[in-house]
N, C-alpha and C positions, 0 to 999 in steps of 0.2 A: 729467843723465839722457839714454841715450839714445832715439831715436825708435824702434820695430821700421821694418824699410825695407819689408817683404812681410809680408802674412796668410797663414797657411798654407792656405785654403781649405780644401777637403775631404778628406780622409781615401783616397778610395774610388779608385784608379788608372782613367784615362780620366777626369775629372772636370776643363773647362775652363771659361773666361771665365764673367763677372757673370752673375749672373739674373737677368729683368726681372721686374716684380712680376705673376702671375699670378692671378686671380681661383680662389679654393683650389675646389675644387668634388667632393672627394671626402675626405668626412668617415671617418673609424676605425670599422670594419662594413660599410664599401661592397662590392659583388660586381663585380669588375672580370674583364674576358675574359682567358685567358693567352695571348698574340698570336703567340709563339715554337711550335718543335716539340721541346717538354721532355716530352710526357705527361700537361702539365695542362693541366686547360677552362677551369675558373674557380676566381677567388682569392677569397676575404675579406684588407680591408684591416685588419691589425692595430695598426701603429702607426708615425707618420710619423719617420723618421731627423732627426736636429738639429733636432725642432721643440721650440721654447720656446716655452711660450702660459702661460694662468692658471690660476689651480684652478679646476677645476669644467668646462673648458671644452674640447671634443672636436677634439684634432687632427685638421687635415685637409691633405691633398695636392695639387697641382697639376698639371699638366703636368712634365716633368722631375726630379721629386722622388727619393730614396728613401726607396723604405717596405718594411715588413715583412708580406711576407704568408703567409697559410696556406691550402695547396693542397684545396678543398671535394671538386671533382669533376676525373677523372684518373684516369689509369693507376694500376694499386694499391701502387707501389712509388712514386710521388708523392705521393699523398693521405696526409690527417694531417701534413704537416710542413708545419717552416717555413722560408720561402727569405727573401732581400733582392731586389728587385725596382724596377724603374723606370715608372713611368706614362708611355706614348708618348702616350695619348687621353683625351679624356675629355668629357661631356655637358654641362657647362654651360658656357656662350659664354664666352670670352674675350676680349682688346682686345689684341691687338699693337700694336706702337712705332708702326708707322704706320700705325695708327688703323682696323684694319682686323678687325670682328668673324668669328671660326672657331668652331665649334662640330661634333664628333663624331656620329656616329651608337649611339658605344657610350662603355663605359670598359673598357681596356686595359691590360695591362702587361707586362713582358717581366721572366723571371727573371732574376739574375744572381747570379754568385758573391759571396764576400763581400769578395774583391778588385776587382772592378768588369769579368767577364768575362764575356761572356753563356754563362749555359748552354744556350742551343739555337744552333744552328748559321743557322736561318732566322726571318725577323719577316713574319707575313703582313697584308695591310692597310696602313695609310697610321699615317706615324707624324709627329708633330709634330716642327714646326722646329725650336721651342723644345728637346724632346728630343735633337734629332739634334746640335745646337750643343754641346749641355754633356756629350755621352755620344757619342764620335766610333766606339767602337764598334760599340755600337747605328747610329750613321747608315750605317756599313760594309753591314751587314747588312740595311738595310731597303729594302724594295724600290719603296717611296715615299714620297716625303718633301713634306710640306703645309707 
């Protein structure tokens, strides 16, 4: 038999290197800011992209993730739908590799296409490293990077 040589990792174009393990901190129902200039305020989190968990039990998202969300409040030609989106922020503490705890002032996300394009043109606020490393895009775009 043979070995595969490579994992196809993700699907989503822009989508680089390993993830470290991020303390998950925004459970499916969260109200997260829309950080871009798409027309929307605020998302609800509907449902986290390649999460496997157990029955019964409420996916949740971290920094860098994609998720699904649906546009609450917003321009009237954005509200009611649903985009793909990435978490740049978020409120409960986390632990980087070198041991160093970050924690937001809000939660955040930044829409994107379902090819992995941002659809706003600018990201306002401070966006994670974590983010910025695996969505080189999104780091193109952001106007600082924590």
């Amino acid at each position: 038999m043979a070995a595969k040589a490579k994992s196809r990792g993700l699907v989503a174009k822009g989508v680089t290197g390993q993830r470290p393990k991020l303390s998950k901190g925004l459970p499916a129902g969260s109200i997260l800011k829309c950080a871009d200039n798409t027309g929307a305020r605020e998302l609800r989190l509907i449902q986290v992209m390649s999460y496997k968990g157990r029955l019964g039990r409420v996916p949740s998202a971290a920094i860098g993730d994609m998720v699904t969300v649906s546009v609450k409040h917003g321009s009237p030609d954005m509200r009611r739908k649903v985009f793909q989106a990435v978490v740049v922020r978020q409120r409960m503490p986390f632990r980087r590799v070198d041991g160093v705890w970050i924690q937001f002032e809000d939660n955040a996300a930044v829409i994107i296409t379902p090819d992995g394009e941002m659809k706003g043109s600018e990201i306002r606020g401070p966006v994670a490293k974590e983010a910025a490393e695996r969505w080189p895009r999104i780091a193109s775009a952001a106007s600082i990077i924590i």
